[in-house]
C-alpha positions as CSV (number, residue, x, y, z in Angstrom):
1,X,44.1,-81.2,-24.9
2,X,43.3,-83.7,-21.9
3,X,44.2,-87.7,-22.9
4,X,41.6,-89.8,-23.3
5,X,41.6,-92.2,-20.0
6,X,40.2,-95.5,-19.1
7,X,38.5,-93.1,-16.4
8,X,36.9,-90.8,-18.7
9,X,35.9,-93.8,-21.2
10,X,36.2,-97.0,-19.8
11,X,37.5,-99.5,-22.4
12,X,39.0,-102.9,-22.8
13,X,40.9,-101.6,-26.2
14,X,43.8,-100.5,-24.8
15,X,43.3,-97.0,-25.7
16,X,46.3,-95.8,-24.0
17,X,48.9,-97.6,-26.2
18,X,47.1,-96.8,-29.4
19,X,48.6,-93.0,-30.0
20,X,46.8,-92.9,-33.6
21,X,43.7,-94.1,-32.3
22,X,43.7,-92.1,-29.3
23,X,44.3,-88.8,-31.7
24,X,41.4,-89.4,-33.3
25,X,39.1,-89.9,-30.7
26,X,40.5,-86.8,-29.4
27,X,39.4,-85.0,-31.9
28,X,36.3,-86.4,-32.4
29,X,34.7,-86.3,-29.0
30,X,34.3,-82.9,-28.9
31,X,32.3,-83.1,-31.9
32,X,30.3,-85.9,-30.4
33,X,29.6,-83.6,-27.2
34,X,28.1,-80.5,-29.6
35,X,26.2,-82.7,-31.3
36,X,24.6,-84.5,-27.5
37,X,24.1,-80.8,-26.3
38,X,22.1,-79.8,-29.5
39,X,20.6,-82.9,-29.9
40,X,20.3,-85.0,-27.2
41,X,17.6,-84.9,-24.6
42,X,16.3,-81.1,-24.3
43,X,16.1,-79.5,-21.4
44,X,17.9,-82.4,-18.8
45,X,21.1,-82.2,-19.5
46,X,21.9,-80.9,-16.0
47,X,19.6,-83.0,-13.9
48,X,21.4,-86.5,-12.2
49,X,20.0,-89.3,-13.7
50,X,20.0,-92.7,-12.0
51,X,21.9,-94.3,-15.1
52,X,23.5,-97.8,-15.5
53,X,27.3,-97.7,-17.0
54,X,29.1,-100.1,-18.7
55,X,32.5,-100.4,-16.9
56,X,34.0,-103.4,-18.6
57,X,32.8,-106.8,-20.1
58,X,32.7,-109.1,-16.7
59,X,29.0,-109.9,-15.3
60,X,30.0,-107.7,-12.2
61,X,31.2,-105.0,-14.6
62,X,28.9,-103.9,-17.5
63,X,25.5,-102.4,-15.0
64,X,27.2,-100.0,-12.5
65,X,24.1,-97.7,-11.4
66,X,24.7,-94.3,-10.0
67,X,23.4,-90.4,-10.5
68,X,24.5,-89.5,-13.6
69,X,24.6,-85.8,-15.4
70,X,24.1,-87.2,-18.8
71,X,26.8,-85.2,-21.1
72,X,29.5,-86.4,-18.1
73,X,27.9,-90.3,-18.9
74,X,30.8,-92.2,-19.4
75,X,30.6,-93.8,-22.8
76,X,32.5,-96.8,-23.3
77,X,34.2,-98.8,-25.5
78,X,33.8,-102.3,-25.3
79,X,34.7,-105.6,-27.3
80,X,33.9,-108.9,-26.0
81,X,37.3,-111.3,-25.2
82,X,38.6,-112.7,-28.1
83,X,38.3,-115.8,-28.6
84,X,41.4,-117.8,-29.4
85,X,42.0,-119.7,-32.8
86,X,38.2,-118.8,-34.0
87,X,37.0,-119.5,-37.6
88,X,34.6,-118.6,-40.4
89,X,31.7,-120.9,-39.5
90,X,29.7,-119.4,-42.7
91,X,29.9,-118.1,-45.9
92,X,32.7,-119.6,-48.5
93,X,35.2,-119.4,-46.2
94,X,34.6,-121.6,-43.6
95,X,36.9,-123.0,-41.5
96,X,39.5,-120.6,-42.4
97,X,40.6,-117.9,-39.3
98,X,38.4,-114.8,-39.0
99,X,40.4,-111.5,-39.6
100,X,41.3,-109.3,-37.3
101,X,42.2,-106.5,-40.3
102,X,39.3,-105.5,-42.5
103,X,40.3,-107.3,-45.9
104,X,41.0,-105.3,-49.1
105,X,37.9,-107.2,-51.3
106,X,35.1,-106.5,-48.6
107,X,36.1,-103.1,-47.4
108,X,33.3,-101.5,-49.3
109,X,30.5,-104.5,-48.0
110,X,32.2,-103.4,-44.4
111,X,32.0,-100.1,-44.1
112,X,28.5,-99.6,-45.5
113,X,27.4,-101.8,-42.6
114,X,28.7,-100.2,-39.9
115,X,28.1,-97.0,-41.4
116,X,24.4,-98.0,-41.5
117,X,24.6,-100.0,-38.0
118,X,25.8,-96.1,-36.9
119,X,23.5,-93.9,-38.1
120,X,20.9,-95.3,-36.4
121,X,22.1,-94.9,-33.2
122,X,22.0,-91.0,-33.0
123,X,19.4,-91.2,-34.9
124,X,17.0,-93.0,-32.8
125,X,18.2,-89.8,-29.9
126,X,17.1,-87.0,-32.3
127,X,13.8,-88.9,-32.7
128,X,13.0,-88.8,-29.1
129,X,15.0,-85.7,-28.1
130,X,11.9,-83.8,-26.9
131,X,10.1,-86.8,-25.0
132,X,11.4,-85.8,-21.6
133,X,9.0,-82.9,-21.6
134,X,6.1,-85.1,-21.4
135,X,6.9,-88.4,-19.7
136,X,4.4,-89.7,-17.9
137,X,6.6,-90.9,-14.4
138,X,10.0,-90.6,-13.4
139,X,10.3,-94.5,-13.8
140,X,9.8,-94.0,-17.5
141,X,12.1,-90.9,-17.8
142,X,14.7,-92.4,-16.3
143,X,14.2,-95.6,-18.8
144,X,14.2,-92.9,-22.3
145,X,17.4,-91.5,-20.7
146,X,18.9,-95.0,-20.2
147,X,18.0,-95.7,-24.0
148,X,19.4,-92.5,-25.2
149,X,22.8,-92.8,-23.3
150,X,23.6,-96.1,-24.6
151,X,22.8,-95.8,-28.1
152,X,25.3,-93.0,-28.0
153,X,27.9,-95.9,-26.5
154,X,26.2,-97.9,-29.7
155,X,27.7,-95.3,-31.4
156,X,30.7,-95.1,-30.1
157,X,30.9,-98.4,-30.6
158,X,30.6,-97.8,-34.5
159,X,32.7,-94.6,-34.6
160,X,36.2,-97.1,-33.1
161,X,35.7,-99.6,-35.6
162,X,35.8,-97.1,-38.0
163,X,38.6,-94.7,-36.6
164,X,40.7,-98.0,-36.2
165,X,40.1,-99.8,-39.1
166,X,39.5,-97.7,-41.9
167,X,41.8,-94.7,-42.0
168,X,40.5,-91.3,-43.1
169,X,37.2,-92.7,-44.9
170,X,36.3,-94.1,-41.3
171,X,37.6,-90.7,-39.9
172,X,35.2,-88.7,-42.5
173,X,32.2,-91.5,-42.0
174,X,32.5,-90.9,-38.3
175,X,32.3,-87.3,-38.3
176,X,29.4,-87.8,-40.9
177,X,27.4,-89.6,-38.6
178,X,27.5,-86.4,-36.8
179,X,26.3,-84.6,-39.5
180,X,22.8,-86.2,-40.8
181,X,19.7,-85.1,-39.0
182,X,16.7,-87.2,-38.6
183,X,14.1,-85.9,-40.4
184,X,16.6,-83.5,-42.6
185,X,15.3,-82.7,-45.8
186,X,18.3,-82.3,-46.8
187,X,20.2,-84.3,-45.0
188,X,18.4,-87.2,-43.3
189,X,19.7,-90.3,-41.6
190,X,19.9,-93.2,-44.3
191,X,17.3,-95.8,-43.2
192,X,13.7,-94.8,-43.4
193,X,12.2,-95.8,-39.8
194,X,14.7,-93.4,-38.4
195,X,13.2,-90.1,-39.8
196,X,9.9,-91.0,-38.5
197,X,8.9,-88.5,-35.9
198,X,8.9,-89.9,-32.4
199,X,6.7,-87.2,-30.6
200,X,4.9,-89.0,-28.0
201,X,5.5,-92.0,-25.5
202,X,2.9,-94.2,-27.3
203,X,5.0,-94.0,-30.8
204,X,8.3,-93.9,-28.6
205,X,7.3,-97.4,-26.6
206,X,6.4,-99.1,-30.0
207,X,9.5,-97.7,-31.8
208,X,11.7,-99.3,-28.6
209,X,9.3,-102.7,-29.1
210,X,9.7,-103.0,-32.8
211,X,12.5,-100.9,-34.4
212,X,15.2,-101.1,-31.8
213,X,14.0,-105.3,-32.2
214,X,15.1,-105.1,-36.0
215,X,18.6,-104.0,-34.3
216,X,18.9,-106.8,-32.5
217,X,18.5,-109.0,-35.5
218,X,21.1,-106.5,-37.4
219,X,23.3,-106.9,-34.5
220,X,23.2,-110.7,-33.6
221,X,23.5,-111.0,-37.5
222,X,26.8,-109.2,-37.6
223,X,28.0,-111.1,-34.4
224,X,28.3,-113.8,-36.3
225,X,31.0,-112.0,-38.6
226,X,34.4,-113.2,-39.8
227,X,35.9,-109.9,-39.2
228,X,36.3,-110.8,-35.5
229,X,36.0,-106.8,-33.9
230,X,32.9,-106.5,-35.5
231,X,31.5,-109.7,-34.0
232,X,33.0,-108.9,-30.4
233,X,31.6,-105.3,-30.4
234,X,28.2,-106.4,-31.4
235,X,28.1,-109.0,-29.1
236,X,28.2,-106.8,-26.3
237,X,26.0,-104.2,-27.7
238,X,23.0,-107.0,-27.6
239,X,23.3,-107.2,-24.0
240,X,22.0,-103.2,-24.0
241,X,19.5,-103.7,-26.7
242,X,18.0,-106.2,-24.6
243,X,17.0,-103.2,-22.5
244,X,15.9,-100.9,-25.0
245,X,13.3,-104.0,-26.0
246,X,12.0,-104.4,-22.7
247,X,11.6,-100.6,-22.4
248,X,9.3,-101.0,-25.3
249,X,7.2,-104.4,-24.9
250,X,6.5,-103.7,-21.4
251,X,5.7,-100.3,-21.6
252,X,2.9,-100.8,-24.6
253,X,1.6,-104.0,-21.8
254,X,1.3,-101.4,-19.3
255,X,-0.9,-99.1,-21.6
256,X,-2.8,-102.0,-22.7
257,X,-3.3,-103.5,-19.1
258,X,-4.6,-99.1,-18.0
259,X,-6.9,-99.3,-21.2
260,X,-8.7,-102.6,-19.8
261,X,-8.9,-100.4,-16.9
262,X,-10.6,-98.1,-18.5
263,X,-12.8,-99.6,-20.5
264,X,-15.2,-101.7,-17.9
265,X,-15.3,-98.6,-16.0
266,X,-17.2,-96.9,-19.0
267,X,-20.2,-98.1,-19.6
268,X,-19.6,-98.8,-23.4
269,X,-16.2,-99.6,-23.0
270,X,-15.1,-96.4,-24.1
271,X,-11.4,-95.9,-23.1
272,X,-10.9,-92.5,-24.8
273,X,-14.0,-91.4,-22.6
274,X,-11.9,-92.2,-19.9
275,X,-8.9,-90.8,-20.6
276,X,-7.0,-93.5,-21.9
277,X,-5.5,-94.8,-25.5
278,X,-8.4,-97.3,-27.8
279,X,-7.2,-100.4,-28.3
280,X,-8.3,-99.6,-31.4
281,X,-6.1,-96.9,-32.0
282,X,-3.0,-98.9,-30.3
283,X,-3.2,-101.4,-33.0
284,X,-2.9,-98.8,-35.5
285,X,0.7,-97.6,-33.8
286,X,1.4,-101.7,-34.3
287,X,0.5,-101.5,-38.0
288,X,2.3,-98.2,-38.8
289,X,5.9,-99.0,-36.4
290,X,6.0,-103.2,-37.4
291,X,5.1,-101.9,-41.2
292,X,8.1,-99.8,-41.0
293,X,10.9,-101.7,-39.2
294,X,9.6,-104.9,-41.3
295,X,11.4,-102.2,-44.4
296,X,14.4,-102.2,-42.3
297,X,15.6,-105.7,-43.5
298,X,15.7,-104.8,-46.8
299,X,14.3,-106.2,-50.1
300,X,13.3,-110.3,-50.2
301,X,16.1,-110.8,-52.8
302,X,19.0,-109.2,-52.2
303,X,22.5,-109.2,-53.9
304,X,24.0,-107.5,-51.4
305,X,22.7,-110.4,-48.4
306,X,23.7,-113.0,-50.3
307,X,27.2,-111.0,-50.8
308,X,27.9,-110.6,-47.1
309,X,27.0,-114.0,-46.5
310,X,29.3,-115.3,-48.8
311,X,31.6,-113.4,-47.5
312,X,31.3,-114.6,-44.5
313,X,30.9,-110.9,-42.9
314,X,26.8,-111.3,-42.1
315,X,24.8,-114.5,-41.0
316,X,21.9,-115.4,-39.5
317,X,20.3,-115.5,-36.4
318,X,22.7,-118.0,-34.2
319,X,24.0,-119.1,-37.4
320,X,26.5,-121.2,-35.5
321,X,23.6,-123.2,-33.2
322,X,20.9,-123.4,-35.1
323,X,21.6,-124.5,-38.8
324,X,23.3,-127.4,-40.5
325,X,24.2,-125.5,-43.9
326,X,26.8,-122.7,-42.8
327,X,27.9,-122.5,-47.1
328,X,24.1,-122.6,-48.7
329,X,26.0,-122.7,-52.2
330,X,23.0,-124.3,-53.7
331,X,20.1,-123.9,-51.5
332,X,17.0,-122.7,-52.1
333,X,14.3,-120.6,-50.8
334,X,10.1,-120.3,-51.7
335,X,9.2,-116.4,-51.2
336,X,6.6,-114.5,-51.9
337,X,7.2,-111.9,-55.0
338,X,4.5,-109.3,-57.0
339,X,3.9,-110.3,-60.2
340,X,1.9,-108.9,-62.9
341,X,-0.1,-107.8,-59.9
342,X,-0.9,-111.1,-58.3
343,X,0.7,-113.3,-55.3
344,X,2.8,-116.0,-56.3
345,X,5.7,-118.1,-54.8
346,X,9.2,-118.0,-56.3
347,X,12.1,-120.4,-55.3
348,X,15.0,-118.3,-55.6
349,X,18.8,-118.9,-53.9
350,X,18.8,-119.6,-50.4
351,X,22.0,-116.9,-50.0
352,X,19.9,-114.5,-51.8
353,X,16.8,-114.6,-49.4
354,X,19.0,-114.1,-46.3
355,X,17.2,-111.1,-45.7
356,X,13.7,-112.7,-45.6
357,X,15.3,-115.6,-43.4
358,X,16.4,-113.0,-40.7
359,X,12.9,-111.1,-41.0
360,X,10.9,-114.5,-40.4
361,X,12.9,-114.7,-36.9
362,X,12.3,-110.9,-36.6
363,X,8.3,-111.5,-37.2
364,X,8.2,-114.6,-34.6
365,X,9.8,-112.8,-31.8
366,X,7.4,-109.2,-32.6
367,X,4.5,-112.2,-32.5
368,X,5.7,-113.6,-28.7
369,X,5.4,-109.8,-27.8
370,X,2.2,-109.5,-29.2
371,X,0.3,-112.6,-27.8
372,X,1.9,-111.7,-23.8
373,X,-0.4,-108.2,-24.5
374,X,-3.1,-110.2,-25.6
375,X,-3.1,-112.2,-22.7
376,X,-3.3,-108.7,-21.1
377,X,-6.7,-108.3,-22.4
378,X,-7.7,-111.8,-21.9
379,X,-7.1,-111.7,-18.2
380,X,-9.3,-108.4,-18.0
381,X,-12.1,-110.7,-19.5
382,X,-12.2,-108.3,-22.8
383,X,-13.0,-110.2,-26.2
384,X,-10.4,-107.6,-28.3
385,X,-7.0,-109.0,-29.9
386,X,-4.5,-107.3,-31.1
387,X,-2.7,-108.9,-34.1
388,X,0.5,-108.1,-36.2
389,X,-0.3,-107.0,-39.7
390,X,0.9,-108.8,-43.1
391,X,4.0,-108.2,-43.8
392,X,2.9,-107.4,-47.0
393,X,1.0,-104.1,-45.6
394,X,2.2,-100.5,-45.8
395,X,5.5,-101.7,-47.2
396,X,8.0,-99.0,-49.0
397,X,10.4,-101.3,-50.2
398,X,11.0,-105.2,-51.6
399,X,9.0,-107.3,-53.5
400,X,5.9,-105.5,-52.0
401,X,6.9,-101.6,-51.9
402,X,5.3,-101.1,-55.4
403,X,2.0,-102.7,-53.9
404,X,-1.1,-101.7,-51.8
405,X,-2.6,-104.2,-49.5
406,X,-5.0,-104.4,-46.4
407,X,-3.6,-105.1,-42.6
408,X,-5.0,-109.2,-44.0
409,X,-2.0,-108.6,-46.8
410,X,-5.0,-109.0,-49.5
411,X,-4.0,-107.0,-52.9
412,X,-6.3,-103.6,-52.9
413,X,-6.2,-100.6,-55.4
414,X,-5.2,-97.2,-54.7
415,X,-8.1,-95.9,-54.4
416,X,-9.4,-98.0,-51.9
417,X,-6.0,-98.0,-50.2
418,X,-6.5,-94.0,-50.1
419,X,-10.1,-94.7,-49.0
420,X,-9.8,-96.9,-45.9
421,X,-6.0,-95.7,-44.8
422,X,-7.0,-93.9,-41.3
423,X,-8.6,-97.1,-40.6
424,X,-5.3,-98.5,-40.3
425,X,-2.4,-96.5,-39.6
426,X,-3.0,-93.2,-37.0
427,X,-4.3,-90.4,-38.3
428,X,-3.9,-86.2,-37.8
429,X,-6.7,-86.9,-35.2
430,X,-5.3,-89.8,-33.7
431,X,-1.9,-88.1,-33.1
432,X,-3.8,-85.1,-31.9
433,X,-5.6,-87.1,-29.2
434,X,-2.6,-88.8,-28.4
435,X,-0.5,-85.8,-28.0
436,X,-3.4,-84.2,-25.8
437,X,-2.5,-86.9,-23.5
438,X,1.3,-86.4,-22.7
439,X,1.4,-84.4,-19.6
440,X,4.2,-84.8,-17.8
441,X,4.4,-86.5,-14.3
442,X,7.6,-86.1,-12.4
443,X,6.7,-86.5,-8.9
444,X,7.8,-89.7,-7.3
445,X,5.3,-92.4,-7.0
446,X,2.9,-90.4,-9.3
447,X,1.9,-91.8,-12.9
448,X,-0.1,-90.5,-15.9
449,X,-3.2,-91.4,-15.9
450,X,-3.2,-93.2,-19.6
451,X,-0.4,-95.7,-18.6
452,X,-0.3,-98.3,-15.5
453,X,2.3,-98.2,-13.1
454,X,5.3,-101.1,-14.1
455,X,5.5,-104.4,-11.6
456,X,8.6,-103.5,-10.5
457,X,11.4,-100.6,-10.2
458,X,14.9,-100.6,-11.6
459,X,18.0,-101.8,-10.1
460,X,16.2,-103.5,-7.2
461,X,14.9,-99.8,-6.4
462,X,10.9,-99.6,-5.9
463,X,8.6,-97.8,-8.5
464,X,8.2,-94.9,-5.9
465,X,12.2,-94.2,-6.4
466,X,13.6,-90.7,-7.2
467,X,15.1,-91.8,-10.6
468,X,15.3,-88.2,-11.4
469,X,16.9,-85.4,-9.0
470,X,16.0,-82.2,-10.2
471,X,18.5,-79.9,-9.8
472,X,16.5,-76.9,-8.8
């Protein structure tokens, strides 16, 4: 069997003095590959792709672009430097050195979050494994395939700390993460956004908007971790995500900005007459993709937040710049709870709410997004906002889950909830219309109709570049 290499997977772990480690990843690449072939992308794994690689940590090392044949993409592994005589700076150890060894008490808490953190990188690929077939330019088939190449480094990223750091449960997690499905019945991925079907570019733009912005909360949350290879992979992976955001936000602009279009050239603002995607019907793919990554940070009081907190394994947003209190041992927090069926506020421990806390910076950020497409509209001199619903609305799980509620977040029953429900979240008709839409453009220079062309191309490279060389 060919040695792993720093050529084949560029790395700044010193694979090649790690025999055990390097045995492992032996053995599971392979495994990785099957599962890319089957289900990665369909249908381009043979075409060059104009790709960025990671090649190592440096500013001048981590975007190297070049034609890529996606299953020969060099994934990487990649750890921000360490950083000499660092501490806890949260939790009830602060002060005290972070651990480069996963400690006996928290190996469970550990574990379950990277597991988790994992899963929802090939996940997120099997969502959108069919998307290439419709793409609506080259530009933004390029941009999927750069999104689907580097959550599979994301998860590469998962699979070492696991293979190095927590013997054969990290060796049977890894190859488990292999294993789940999205959408399985029987064996689906383990957090509930990522089993959504993501069949069309207008789902695919909002799930890289909202969703893959939950990850960068999970991920600058666990970058503040005391167990120091955690922190430095996660560190590095938000430098991606960044992307994968941009992807999203700018992508829903550019379909807002067409519809505008669209809509004074009909003469009563019609945009479906036109061809294009309702604003009305975009703010229902808001409601149903920020409903469901609002889910993604778990229940308002939590045992197990305040748990990793303590431990000092998971903070909060730039825990280290922007709060006073790094312990919290007795501070408190106002929420909102259900009880007996009404609203009310609840004070409850400030360690326990530390999934609320991280949400709240989640929802302000979603909000900033939100307002530039707005301003979108404004400029086209249309009276129409779009708006973020209550975080109270179409929720599964917290404080809420057991609740119905209008897009407002005012208490409704069932009945009207089953009522009025196409109203607010896309509907079979909806997501037939939309589908009828996605018909693939993959000449150069040459757009869908439904979509406006972005301001500018990648890597310096115009919007008329050949981001995709077909190989026949």
């Amino acid at each position: 069997m060919a040695h792993i290499s720093d050529e084949r997977i560029p790395n700044n772990v010193e694979l090649e003095k790690d025999r055990r480690l390097r045995r492992a990843l032996e053995k599971w690449q392979p495994q990785f590959l099957d599962w890319w072939q089957d289900m990665g992308p369909e249908g381009f794994q043979g075409e060059d792709i104009y790709l960025r690689t990671a090649t190592s940590v440096e500013p001048g090392g981590w975007a190297h672009f070049d034609y890529v044949r996606m299953p020969e993409y060099r994934w990487g592994i990649f750890l921000e430097p360490k950083e000499e005589g660092r501490t806890h700076h949260f939790g009830d150890m602060v002060g005290q050195p972070v651990w480069d060894e996963v400690p006996g008490e928290f190996r469970g808490m550990l574990r379950r979050l990277i597991v988790t953190q994992g899963d929802t990188e090939p996940a997120s690929v099997e969502q959108q494994r069919q998307l290439g077939h419709t793409a609506p330019s080259l530009y933004d088939l390029r941009n999927l395939f750069q999104v689907n190449v580097e959550e599979g480094r994301h998860l590469w990223a998962m699979v070492y700390l696991l293979q190095t750091y927590f013997g054969r449960d990290g060796r049977e997690e890894a190859e488990a993460l292999l294993a789940r499905r999205s959408g399985d019945e029987d064996r689906p991925r383990i957090l509930g956004a990522f089993n959504e079907p993501t069949d069309h570019w207008l789902s695919f733009y909002m799930f890289t908007m909202f969703t893959d912005r939950d990850g960068k909360y999970q991920l600058a949350a666990l970058a503040e971790s005391g167990f120091d290879p955690l922190a430095r992979t996660c560190r590095f992976m938000l430098t991606e995500e960044a992307h994968h955001m941009f992807v999203g936000e700018t992508g829903v602009q550019r379909i807002v900005d067409r519809t505008c279009e669209l809509m004074k050239r009909d003469p009563n603002e019609d945009a479906r007459a036109q061809g294009g995607i309702d604003l009305d019907t975009i703010q229902k793919y808001i409601n149903l993709w920020y409903s469901l990554s609002i889910d993604l940070f778990g229940g308002e009081i939590s045992s197990n937040a305040a748990d990793a907190f303590a431990a000092g394994i998971k903070g909060r947003y730039k825990e280290s710049k922007r709060f006073e209190d790094h312990v919290c041992k007795d501070a408190t927090y106002q929420l909102e709870v259900l009880e007996d069926g009404r609203v009310v506020e609840k004070e409850v421990p400030l360690r326990a709410a530390m999934n609320e806390v991280l949400r709240n910076d989640f929802v302000e950020d979603c909000q900033r997004g939100v307002t530039r497409w707005n301003k979108v509209i404004e400029k086209h001199g249309l009276d129409y906002r779009l708006k973020l619903p209550s975080r109270r609305f179409n929720r599964h799980i917290g404080a809420f889950g057991p609740a119905h509620t209008d897009p407002d977040g005012n208490l409704i029953s069932a009945e009207e909830w089953a009522r009025r429900r196409d109203e607010w979240l896309p509907n079979d008709a909806d997501e037939g219309y939309i589908r009828s839409l996605m018909q693939p453009v993959y000449s150069p220079g040459q757009i869908a109709p439904w979509i406006a062309p972005p301001r500018r191309g990648i890597n310096g490279k115009p919007f008329e570049f050949e981001y995709v060389r077909w190989k026949s």
